[in-house]
C-alpha positions as CSV (number, residue, x, y, z in Angstrom):
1,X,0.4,23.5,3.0
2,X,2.0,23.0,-0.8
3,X,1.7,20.5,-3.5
4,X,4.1,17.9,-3.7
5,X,6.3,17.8,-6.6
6,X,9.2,15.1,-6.8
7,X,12.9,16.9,-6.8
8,X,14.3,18.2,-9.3
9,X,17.0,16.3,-9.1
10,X,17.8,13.4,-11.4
11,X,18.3,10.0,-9.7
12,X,20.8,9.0,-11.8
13,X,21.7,5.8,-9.6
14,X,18.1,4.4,-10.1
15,X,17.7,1.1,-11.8
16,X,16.1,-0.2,-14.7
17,X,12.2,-1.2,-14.5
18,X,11.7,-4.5,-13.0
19,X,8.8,-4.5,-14.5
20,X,6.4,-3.6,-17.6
21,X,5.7,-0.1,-17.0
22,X,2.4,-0.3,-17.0
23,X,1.1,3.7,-16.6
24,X,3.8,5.1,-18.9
25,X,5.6,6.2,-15.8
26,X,9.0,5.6,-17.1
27,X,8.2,7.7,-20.2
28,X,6.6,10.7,-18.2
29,X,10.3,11.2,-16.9
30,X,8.9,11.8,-13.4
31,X,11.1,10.8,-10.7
32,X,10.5,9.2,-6.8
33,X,13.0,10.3,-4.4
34,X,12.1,7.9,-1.2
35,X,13.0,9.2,2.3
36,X,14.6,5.9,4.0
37,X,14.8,3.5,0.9
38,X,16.7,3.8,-2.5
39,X,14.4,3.3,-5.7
40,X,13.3,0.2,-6.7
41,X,11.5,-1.6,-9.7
42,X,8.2,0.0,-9.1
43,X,8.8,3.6,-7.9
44,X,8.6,6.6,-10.8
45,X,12.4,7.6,-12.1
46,X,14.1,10.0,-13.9
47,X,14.8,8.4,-17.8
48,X,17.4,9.8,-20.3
49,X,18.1,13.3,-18.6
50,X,15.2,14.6,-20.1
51,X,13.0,17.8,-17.6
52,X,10.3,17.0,-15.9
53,X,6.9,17.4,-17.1
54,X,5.3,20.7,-16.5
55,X,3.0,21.4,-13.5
56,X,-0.3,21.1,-16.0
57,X,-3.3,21.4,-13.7
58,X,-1.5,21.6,-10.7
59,X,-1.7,25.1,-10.6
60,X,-5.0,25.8,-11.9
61,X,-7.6,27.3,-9.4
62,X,-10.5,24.8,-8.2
63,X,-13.6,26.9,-7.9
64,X,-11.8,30.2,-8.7
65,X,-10.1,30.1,-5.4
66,X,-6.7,28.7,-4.8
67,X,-5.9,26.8,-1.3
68,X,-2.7,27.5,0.9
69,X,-1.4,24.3,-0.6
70,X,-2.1,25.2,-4.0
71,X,-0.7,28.4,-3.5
72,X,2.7,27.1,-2.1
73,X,2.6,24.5,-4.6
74,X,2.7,27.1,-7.3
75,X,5.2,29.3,-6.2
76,X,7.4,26.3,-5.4
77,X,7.6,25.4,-9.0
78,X,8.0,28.9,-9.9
79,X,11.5,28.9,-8.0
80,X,12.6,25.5,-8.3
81,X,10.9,23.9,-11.5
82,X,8.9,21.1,-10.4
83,X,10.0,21.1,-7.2
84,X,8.9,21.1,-3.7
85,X,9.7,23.9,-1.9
86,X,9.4,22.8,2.2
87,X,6.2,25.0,4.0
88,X,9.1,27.1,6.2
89,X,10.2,28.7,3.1
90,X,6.6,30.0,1.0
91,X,4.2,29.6,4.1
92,X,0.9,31.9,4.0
93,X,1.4,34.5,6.5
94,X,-0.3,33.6,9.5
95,X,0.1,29.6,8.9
96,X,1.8,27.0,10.3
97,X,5.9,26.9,9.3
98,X,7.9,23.6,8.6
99,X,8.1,23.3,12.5
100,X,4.5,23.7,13.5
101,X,2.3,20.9,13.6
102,X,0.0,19.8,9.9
103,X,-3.7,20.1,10.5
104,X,-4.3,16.3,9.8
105,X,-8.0,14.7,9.4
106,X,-8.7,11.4,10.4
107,X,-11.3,9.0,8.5
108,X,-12.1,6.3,10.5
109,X,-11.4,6.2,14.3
110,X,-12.5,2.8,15.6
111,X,-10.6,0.3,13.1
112,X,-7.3,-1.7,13.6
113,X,-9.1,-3.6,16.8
114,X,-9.0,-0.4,18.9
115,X,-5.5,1.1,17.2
116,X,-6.5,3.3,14.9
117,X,-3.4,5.7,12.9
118,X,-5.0,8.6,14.8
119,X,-2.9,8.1,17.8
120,X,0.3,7.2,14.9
121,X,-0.4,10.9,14.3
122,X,-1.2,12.2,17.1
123,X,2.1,14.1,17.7
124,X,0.3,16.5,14.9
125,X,-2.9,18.6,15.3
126,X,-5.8,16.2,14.9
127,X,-7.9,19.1,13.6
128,X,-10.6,16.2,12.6
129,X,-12.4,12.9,13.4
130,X,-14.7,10.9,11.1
131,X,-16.4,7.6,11.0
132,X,-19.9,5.8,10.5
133,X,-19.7,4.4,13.7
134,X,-20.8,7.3,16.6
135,X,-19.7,5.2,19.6
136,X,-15.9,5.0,17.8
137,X,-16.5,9.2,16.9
138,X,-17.7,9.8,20.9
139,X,-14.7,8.0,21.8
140,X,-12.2,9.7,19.5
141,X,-14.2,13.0,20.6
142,X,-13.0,12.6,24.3
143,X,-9.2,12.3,23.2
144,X,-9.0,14.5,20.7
145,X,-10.9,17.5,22.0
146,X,-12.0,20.6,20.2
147,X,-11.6,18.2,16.8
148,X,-14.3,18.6,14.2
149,X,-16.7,16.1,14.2
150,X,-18.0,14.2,11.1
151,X,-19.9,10.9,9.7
152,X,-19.6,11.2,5.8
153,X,-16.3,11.6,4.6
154,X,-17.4,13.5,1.9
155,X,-18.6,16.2,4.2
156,X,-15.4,16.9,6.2
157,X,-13.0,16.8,2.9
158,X,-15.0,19.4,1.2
159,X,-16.0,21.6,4.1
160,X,-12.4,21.2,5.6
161,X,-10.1,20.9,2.8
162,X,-8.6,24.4,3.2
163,X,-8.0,23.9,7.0
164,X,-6.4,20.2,6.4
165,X,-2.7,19.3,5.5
166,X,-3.2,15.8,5.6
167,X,-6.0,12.7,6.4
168,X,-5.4,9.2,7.8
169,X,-7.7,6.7,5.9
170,X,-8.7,3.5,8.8
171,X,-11.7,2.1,7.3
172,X,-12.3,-1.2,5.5
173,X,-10.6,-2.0,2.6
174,X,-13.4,-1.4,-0.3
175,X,-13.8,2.3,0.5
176,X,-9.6,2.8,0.8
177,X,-9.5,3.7,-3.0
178,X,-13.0,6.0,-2.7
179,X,-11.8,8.4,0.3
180,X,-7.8,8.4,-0.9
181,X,-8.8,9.8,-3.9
182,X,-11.5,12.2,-3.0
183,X,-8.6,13.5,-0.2
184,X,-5.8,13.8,-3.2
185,X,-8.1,15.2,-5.4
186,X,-8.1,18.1,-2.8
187,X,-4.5,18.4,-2.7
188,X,-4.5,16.3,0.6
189,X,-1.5,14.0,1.9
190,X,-2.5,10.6,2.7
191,X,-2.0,7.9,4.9
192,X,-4.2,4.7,4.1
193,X,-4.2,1.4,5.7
194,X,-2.8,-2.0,3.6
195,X,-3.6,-3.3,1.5
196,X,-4.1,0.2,0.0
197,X,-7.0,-0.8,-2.1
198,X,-9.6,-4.0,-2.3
199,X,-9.0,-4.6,-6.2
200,X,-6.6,-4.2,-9.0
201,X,-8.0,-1.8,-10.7
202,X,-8.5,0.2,-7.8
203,X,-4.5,0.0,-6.9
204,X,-3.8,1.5,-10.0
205,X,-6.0,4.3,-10.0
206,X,-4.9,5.3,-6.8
207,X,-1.1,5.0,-8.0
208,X,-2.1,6.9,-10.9
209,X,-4.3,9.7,-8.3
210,X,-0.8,9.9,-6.5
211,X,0.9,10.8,-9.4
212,X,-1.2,12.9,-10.9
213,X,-1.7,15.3,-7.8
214,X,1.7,14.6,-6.2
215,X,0.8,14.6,-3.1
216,X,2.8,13.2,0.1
217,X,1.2,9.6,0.7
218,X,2.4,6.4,2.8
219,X,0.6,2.7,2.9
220,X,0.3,1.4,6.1
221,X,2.8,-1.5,6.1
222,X,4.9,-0.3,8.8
223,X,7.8,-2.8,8.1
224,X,9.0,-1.0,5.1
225,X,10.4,1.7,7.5
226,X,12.0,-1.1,9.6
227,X,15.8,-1.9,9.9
228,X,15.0,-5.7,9.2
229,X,13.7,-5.0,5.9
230,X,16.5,-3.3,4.9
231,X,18.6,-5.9,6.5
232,X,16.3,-8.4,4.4
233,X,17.3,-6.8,1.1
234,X,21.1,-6.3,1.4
235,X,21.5,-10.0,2.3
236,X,20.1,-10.7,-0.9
237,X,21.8,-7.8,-3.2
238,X,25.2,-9.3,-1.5
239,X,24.7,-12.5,-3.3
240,X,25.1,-14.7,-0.1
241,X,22.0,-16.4,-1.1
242,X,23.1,-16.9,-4.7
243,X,20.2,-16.5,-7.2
244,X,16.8,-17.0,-5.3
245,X,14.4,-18.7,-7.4
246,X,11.4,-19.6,-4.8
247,X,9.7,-17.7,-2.1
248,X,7.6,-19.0,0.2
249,X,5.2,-17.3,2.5
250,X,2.3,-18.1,4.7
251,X,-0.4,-17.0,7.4
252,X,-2.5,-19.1,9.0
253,X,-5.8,-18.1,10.8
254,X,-8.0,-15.2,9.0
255,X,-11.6,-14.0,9.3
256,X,-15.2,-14.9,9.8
257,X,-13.4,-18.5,8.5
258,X,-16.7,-19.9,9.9
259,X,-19.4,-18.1,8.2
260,X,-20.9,-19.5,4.9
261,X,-23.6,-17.3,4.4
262,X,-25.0,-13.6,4.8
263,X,-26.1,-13.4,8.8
264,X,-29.2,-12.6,9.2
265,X,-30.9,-9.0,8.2
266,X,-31.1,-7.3,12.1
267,X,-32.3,-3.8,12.2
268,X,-29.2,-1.1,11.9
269,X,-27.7,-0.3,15.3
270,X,-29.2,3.5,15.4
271,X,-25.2,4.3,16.2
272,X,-24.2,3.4,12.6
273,X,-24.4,4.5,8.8
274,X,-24.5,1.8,7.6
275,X,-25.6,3.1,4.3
276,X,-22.4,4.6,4.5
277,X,-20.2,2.2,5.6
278,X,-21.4,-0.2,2.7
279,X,-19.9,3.2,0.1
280,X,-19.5,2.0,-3.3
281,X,-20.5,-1.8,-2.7
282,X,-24.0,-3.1,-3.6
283,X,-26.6,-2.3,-1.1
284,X,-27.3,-5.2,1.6
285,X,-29.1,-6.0,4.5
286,X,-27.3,-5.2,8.4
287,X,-26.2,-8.4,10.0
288,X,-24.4,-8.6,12.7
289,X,-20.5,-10.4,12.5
290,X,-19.4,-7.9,10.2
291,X,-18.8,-4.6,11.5
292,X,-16.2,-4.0,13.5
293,X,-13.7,-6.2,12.5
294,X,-14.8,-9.6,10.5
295,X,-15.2,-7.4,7.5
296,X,-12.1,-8.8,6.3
297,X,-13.0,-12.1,5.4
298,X,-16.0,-10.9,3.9
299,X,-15.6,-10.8,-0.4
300,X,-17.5,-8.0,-0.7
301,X,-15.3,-5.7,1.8
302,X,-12.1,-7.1,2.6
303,X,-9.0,-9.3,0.8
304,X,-8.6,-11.9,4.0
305,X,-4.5,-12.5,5.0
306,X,-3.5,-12.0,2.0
307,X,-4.0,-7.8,2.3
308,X,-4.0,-8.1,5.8
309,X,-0.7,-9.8,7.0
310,X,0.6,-10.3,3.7
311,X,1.4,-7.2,2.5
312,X,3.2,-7.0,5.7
313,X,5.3,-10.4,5.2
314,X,6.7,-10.1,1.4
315,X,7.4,-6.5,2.0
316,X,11.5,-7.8,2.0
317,X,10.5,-9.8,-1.4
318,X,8.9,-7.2,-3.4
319,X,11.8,-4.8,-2.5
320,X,14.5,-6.8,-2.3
321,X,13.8,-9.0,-5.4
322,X,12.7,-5.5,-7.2
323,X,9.3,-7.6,-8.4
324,X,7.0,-5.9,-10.4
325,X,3.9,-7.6,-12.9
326,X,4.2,-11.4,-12.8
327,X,3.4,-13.3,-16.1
328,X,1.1,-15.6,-14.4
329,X,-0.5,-16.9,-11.1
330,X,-2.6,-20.0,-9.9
331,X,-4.4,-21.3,-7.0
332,X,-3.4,-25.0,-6.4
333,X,-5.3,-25.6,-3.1
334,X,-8.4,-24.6,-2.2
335,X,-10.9,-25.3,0.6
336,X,-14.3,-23.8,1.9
337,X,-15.3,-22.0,-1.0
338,X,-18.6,-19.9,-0.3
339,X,-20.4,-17.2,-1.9
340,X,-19.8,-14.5,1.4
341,X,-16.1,-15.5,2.8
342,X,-12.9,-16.2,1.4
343,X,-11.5,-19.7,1.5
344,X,-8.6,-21.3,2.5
345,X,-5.9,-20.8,-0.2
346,X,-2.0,-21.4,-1.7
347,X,-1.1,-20.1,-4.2
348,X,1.7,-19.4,-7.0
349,X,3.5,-16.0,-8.8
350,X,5.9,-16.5,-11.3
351,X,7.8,-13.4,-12.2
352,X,10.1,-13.1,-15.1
353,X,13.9,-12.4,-15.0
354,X,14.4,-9.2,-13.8
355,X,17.2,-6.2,-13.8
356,X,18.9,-5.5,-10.9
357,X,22.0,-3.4,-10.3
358,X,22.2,-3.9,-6.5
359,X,23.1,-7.8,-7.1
360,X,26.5,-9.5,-9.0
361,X,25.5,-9.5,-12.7
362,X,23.1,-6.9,-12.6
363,X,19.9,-9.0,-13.1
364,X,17.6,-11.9,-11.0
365,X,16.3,-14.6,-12.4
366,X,12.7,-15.7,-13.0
367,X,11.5,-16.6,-9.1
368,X,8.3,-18.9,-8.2
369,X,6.7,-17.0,-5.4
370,X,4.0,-19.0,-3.3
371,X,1.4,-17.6,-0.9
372,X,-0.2,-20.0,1.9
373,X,-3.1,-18.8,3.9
374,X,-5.8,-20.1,6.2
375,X,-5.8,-24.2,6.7
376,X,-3.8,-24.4,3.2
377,X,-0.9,-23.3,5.4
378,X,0.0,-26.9,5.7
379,X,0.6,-27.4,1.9
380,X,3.8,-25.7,2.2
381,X,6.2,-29.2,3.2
382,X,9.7,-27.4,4.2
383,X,12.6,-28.8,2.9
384,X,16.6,-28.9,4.3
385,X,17.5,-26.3,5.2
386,X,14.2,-24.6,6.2
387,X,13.0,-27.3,8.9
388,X,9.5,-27.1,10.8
389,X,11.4,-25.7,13.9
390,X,12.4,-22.3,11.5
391,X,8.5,-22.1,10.8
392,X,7.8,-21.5,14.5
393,X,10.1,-18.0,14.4
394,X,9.5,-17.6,10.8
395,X,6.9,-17.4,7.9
396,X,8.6,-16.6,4.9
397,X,11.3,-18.1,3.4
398,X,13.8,-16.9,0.4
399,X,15.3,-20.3,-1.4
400,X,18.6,-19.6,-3.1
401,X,21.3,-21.2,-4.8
402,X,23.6,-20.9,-2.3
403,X,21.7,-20.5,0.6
404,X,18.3,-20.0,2.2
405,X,16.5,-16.9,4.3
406,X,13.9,-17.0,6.8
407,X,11.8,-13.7,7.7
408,X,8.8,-13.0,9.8
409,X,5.6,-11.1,10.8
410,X,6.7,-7.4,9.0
411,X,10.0,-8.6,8.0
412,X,11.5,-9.0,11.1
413,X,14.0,-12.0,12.8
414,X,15.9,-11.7,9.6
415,X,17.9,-15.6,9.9
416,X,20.1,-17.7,7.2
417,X,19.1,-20.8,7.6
418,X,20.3,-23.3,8.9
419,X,21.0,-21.0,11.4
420,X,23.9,-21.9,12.4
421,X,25.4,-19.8,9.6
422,X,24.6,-16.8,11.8
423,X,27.0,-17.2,14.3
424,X,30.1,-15.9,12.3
425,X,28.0,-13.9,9.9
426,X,28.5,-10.3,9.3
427,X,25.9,-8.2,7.6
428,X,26.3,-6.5,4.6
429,X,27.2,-3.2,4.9
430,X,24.1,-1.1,4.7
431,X,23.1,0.6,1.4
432,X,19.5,1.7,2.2
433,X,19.1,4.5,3.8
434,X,17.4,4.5,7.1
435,X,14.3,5.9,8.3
436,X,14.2,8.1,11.4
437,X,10.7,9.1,13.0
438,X,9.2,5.5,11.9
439,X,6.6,4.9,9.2
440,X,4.6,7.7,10.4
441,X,6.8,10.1,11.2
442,X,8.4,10.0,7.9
443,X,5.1,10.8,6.4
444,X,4.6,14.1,8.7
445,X,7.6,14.9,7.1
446,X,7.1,14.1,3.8
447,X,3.5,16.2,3.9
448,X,5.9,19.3,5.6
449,X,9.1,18.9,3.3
450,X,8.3,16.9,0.0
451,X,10.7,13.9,0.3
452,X,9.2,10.6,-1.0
453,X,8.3,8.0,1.7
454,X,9.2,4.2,1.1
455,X,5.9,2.9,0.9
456,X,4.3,6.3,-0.9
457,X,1.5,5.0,-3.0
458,X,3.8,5.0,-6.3
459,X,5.4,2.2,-4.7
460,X,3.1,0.7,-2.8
461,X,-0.2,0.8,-5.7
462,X,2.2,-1.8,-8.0
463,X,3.0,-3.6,-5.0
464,X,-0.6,-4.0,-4.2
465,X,-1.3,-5.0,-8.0
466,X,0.5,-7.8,-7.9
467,X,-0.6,-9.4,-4.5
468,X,-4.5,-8.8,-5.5
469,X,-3.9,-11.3,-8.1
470,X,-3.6,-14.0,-5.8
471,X,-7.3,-12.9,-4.2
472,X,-8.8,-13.8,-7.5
473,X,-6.7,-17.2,-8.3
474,X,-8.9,-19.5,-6.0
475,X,-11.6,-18.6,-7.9
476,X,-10.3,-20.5,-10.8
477,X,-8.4,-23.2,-9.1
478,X,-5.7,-25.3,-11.3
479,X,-5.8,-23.0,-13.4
480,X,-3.0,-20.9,-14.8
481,X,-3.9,-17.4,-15.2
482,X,-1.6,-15.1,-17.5
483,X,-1.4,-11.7,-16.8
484,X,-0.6,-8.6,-18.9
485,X,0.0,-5.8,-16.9
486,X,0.9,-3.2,-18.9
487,X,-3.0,-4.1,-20.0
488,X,-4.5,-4.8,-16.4
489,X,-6.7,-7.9,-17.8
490,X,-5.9,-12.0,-17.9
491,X,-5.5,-13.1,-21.7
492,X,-6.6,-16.1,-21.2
493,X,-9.8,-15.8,-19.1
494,X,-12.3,-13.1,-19.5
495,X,-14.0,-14.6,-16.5
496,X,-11.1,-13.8,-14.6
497,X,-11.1,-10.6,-15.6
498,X,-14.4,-9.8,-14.1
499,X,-12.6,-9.7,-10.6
500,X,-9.8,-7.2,-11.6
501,X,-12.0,-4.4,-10.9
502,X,-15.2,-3.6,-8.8
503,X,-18.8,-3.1,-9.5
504,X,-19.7,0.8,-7.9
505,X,-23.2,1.2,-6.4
506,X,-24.7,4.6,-8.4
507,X,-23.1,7.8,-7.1
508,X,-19.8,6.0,-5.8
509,X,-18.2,5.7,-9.3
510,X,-14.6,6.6,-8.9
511,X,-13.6,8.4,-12.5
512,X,-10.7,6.8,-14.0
513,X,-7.9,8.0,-14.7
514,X,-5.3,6.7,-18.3
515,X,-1.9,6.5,-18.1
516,X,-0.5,10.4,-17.2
């Protein structure tokens, strides 16, 4: 397999940042082409007709040997300046073509409640397994037969990483950033899991990884490949919603919502790592309630419904309103604070008026955006026309001038509300293009031909920026925090700050990378 490079040709159509450009991507000149989605706010663009950057390291041997990809990746930009040529046309003789199946590597095969992005792949050769949990790598084992077997990630992407096209990252959230870098560092397409990373900081290295390596990557939030979504974001760029100024979104339920304290220390199961599975967070203590699955409400792992459903929910409402750094956020309800789970939590973004050339006038006004979550689901009082009855199909709601939206679970039951306005209501025509093959299968692609994916991870690591925020506001409740993002930090509390980006256990440091 080859390198990714973005096309060489200029998107000429794309709009102006939505946001602070935070990495100096807009001044790099790179560009995103997106396979079923137009560019928005937050993806890389072409600026001012200027070339695109040379191929700098891209090309340069690692450990005086150079790997099919690299190879490819080379000669593609040889022939097409910075471009991608697709495997069919420079394969290595005696590899797979653009129709043969990608070698693909899968870290973590137990997660997701039982379904894991190994069988989302599976149409591909799953060449091999790998996870700290032997009864989820037996299991695997049985499927996926003749796969190569492994415990530490570490192990299978450099022992493997000339055999592999690709990896799937299932794991919990703190080690996403950790094993999607190591894989990109070795010229690996990835698929990771929402909400892409566990902190701020983390979101933007792994943006940064993406862009530096150019690599084919896709976040797991399946409804950015759906028809709703787009749906979602042409009824707003058509204006029958007038200017929306609030969002509202909410998910009730969550995670170990009943523990307050660490469970007690038990002796490791002798069927898990669980050196391993703790990575780059401090060492604790085993205790049982955390692996499989209640990880996620656990501070030191997961990012509770916010990164779990919501990511999902305001997929429509980062696209669609092109939303990029807000200027501020704060928690104004709070309940069960602990030192080991996330509490109950609402809320509030506020975003700054923002370019837009898909909507009458060409910009958006500033929007309040409010997240609900847990038992602070009920702070959210609808008013006419969003009635309780909507809430029951729907759990976000788009509040505009001249009208209101509902949306649910990953953007779909797309409904104007009241909802009697759908009965004569025709939908915009569609200006997004579609995806064929579905989240995943646009990714295969992507890793075989070079097209951007919607969700690729220079979309999806500003994306994840923002929502992160709202994981550190209930620390600070009532309190408005400002946020610079072009500087990644809170200007107006240095405790805050302290939450933007992790602590690494010795030997898990990820090395950071500046604006490329």
């Amino acid at each position: 397999m080859r390198r990714m490079f973005p096309s060489s040709r200029p998107a000429s159509s794309a709009p102006p940042s939505a946001f602070a450009d935070p990495w100096g991507i807009e001044k790099s000149g790179v560009t995103s082409r997106t396979r079923g989605c137009k560019p928005h706010g937050s993806l890389l663009r072409w600026r001012n007709g200027r070339d695109p950057p040379s191929q700098g390291d891209a090309m340069k041997p690692k450990n005086g040997l150079l790997s099919r990809r690299r190879v490819l990746g080379a000669s593609a930009g040889a022939v097409a300046s910075f471009h991608l040529i697709p495997r069919h046309v420079l394969a290595a003789p005696g590899r797979p073509g653009a129709g043969d199946k990608l070698n693909i590597g899968c870290v973590g095969v137990g997660g997701m409640q039982g379904g894991t992005d190994t069988g989302g792949v599976s149409s591909q050769n799953i060449y091999a397994l790998c996870d700290v949990d032997q009864r989820h790598l037996d299991k695997a084992a049985e499927k996926y037969k003749g796969a190569k077997l492994y415990r530490d990630f570490r192990e299978m992407l450099d022992k493997e990483q000339k055999n592999l096209d690709a990896v799937t990252v299932t794991i919990p959230d703190h080690m996403h950033a950790s094993v999607s870098i190591w894989a990109m560092e070795r010229g690996l397409g990835v698929y990771c899991q929402k909400p892409l990373t566990q902190t701020v900081w983390e979101a933007r290295q792994v943006a940064l990884a993406a862009k530096k390596y150019k690599v084919a990557t896709q976040m797991g939030n399946q409804g950015y490949s759906c028809e709703a979504t787009r749906q979602a974001c042409e009824i707003i760029w058509s204006g029958v919603l007038g200017d929306i100024t609030e969002v509202h979104s909410m998910s009730g339920g969550g995670f170990a919502r009943n523990v307050k304290e660490w469970p007690p220390a038990k002796p490791v199961p002798d069927y898990l790592n669980w050196d391993l599975w703790l990575g780059r967070t401090p060492e604790k203590p085993y205790g049982e309630g955390i692996h499989p699955i209640n990880w996620r409400g656990f501070l030191d792992y997961g990012t509770q419904m916010i990164g779990d459903w919501g990511v999902h929910m305001l997929g429509p409402a980062n696209w669609g309103l092109q939303l990029g750094s807000p200027t501020s956020v704060e928690c104004f309800a709070v309940e069960g604070v602990n030192p080991v789970t996330y509490p109950s939590y609402a809320c509030r973004f506020e975003f700054p008026a923002r370019p837009n050339p898909h909507v009458p006038g060409g910009k958006m006004p500033p929007l309040k955006l409010f997240w609900y979550e847990g038992s602070a689901v009920r702070e959210f009082k609808p008013q006419e026309p969003v009635t309780a009855q909507d809430m029951k199909k729907n759990n976000t709601f788009y509040i505009g001038t001249k009208g209101c939206m509902g949306t649910g679970g990953r953007g779909e039951s797309v409904t104007l509300l009241p909802e009697s306005r759908m009965k004569d209501f025709q939908m915009p025509a569609p200006v997004i293009e579609r995806v064929r093959g579905g989240h995943y299968g646009s990714w295969i692609q992507s890793v075989k031909d070079g097209k951007w994916t919607c969700s690729n991870f220079t979309v999806a690591g500003p994306y994840v920026e923002w929502l992160l925020l709202g994981a550190i506001s209930w620390r600070f409740p009532n309190q408005k925090l400002l946020w610079d993002g072009a500087k990644m930090r809170f200007t107006n509390n240095d405790a805050a700050n302290a939450f933007v980006k992790p602590t690494f256990r010795k030997g898990w440091e990820i090395k950071e990378l500046k604006n490329l």
